[in-house]
N, C-alpha and C positions, 0 to 999 in steps of 0.2 A: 516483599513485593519485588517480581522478578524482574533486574532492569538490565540495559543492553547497549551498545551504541551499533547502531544502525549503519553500513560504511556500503554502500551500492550503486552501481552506474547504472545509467537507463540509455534507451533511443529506441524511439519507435522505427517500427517495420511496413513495409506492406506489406499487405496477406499472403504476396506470393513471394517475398523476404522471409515470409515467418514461418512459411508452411514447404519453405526449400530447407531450413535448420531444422526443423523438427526431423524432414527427413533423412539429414546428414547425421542427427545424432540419436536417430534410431528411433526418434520418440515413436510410441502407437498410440490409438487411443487410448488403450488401458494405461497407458501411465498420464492420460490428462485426469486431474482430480478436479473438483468445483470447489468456488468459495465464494461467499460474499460479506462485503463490506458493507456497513451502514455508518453512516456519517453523522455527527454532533457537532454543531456551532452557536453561538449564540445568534440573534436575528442580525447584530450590527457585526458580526464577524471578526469576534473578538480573540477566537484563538488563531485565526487564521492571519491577523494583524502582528499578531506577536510572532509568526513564523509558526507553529506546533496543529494539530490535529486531533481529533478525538476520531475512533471508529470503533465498533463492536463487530465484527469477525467472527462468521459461521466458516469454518475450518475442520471438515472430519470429524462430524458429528461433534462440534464442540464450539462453546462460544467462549471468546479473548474480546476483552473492551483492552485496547491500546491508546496512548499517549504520546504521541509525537514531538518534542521539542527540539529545537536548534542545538548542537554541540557543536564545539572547536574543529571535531571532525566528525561530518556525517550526522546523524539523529540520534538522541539518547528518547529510547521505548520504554516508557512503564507501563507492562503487562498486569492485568490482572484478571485472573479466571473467573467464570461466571456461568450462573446453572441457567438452564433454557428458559426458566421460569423469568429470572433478572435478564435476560438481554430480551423475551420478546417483553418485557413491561416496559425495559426502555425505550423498545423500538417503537411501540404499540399505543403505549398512554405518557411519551417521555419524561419518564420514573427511572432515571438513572441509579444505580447500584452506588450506596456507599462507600468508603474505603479510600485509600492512600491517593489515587488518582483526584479523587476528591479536592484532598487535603493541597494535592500540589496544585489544581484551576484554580482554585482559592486564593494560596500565596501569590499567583499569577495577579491576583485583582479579579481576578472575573467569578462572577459569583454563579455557583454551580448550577442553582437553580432555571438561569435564565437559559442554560443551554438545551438547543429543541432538536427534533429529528430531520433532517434535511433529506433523505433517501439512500439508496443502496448502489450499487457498482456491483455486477456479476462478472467472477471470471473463471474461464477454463486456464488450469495452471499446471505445466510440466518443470520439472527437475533435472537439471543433469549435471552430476560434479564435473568441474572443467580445472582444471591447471590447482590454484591454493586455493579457487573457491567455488560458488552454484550459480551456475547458467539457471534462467527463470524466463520458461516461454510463456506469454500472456497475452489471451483472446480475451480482453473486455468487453462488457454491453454496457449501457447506459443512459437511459433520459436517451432512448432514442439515436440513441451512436455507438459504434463501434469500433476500437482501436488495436493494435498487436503491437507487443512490447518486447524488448529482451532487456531483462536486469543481469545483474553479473552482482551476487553479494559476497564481498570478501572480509578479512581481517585488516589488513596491509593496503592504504589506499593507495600509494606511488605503485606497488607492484599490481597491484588489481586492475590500475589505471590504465599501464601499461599492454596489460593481457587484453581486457577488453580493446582498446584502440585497436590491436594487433588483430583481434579477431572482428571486425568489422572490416579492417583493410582486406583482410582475407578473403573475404566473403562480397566484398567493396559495394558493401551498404555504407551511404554518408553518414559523418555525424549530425543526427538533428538534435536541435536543442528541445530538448521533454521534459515535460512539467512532471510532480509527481502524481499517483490516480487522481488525489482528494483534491488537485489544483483545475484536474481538466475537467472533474465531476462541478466541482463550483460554478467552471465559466461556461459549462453547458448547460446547467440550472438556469444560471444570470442569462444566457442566450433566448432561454425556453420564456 
């Protein structure tokens, strides 16, 4: 089971923040790809109490259910792949897919069963290596809203830290404090 620690800075943009770096760093449309997320929580929001996330991830003709949890630094992601047939059963009649992810909601306390489908997050998403790590431009839709992001994912959080600050000063977009997708996707649900 493929796992990872997750190390990325976020701040939201506005449109015309987001769509002046796309065009400083050449993005076109051909390099914005789509993806969307779909969300899993129990109804009392039991993963989401413990800090961690469940999502199933249509990415490039391909579905990823991920695992979210709190690490010392950044998020530890347990990936697990899954054929089209298992992610729309989970999405569709929520029939989540066995396996290791399983095993860890479990040792969590929270028993897998109870967890239901809460909705999806659509985003248009560009790429661009920048310094030791990837710039990530993001047009979200969602439950009726839409937001633009820029993540910065690295290795090295002091020096990653560093870069992104750097490149926000640059660009002298403020830092806002950002929630991650699955926090704003919630409190827009809880809003609706």
């Amino acid at each position: 089971m493929p796992q990872n620690i997750e190390i990325e800075f976020k701040n939201m943009l506005t449109k015309e923040e987001y769509l002046r770096l796309l065009t400083d760093f050449q993005i076109d449309e051909i390099n914005i790809f789509f993806q969307e997320n779909h969300y899993f929580d129990t109804k009392e929001f039991a993963l989401k109490d413990k800090g961690s996330a469940l999502r199933i991830r249509l990415k490039k003709n391909s579905w990823e259910m991920t695992l979210k949890q709190p690490a010392e630094i950044g998020l530890l992601e347990t990936n697990q792949i899954l054929s089209e047939r298992e992610a729309l059963e989970a999405i569709q009649f929520g029939r989540l897919p066995l396996g290791q992810i399983k095993l860890i909601i479990e040792e969590m306390g929270i028993p897998f069963g109870k967890l239901v489908y809460f909705g999806s997050l659509a985003t248009r998403r560009a790429e661009a290596a920048f310094k030791k790590g990837v710039l990530v431009f993001d047009h979200n839709i969602y439950l009726n809203q839409e937001d633009f992001e820029l993540e910065y994912e690295v290795e090295n959080f002091q020096e990653g830290q560093e870069v992104f600050l750097q490149l926000l000063k640059n660009y002298q977009i403020p830092v806002r404090k950002t929630e991650n997708k699955i926090r704003r996707f919630y409190r827009q649900k809880y809003n609706l």
